[in-house]
N, C-alpha and C positions, 0 to 999 in steps of 0.2 A: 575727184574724191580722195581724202586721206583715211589710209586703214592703219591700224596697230598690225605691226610685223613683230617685234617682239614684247616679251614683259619681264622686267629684272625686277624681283622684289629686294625691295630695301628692309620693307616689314612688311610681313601680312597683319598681323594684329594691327597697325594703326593704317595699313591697306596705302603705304607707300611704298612706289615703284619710278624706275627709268624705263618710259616707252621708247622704242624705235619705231616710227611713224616712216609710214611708206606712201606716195600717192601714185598719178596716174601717170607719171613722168619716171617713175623709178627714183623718185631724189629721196633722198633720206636725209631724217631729222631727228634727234635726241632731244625729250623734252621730260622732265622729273613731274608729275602726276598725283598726287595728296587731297582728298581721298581718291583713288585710283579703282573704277570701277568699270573697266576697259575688260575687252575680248582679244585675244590673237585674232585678225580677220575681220574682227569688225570695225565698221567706219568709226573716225573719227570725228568728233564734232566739236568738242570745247576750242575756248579760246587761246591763245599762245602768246605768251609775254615776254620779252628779251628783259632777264635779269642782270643786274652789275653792266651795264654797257656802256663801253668806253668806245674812245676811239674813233668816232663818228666824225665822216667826212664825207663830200661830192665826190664823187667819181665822173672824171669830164672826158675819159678815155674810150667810151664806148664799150666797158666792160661787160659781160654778160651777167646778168642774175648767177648768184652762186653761192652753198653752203657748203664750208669746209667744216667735219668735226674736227675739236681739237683732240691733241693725246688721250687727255682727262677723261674723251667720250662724251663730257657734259657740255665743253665750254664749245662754243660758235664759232668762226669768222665768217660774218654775211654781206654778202653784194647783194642788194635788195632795191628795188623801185619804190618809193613815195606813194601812196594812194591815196592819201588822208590825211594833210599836216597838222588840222586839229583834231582826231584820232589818235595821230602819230601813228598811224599803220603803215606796213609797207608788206609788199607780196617777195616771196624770195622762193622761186621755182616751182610756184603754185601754192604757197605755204603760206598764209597771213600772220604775221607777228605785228602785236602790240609794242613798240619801244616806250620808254622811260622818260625819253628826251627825243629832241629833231633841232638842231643847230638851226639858230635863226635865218640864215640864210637862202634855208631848205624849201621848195616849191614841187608841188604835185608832180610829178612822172618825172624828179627828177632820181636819179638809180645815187645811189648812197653806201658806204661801207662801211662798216661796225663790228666789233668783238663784243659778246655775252660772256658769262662764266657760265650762264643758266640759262636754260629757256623753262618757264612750268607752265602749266597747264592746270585753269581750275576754273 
């Protein structure tokens, strides 16, 4: 399960924020939230879309699933598995994100690497 661990308002009047999403793994995730009508503690349930994503390529190293935040706090680097190449889903430490794109070459369980500027959530 994924909870909301924190909530940075951006605005409350128009009720945008940057969550820090926690799951059962302890992996943490930043994702920008519009309208944002999340609890500290409570589960998480919307969906999760990799914004601006470049970058994307196989990983043929046997690299582990993994999300680095960047400086910014907002922007990704993710090592994520494939689970749906017409979806374009991939799971990244328990964390499903929708991507933008999936390089043609790209096949189901295959683990892949990508930069977001963004992840949101709506």
């Amino acid at each position: 399960m994924i909870y909301v661990d924190r909530i940075n308002w951006i605005s409350h009047e128009s009720k945008d924020a940057i969550l820090t999403l926690i799951n059962d793994k302890n992996c943490i995730l930043n994702c920008f939230c519009s309208p944002c009508e999340n609890i500290i503690s409570g589960e998480f349930k919307e969906t999760l879309y990799a914004l601006n994503q470049s970058n994307t390529y196989i990983v043929y190293d046997n690299k582990e699933e993994s999300i680095e935040i960047q400086h910014d706090k907002i922007a990704h680097c993710i090592v994520a598995k494939v689970t749906n190449i017409n979806e374009k889903s991939v799971i990244a430490n328990g964390f499903e994100i929708i991507l933008e794109y999936l390089p043609g070459d790209v096949s189901n369980g295959d683990i892949i690497c990508f930069f977001c500027s963004r992840i949101d959530s709506y």
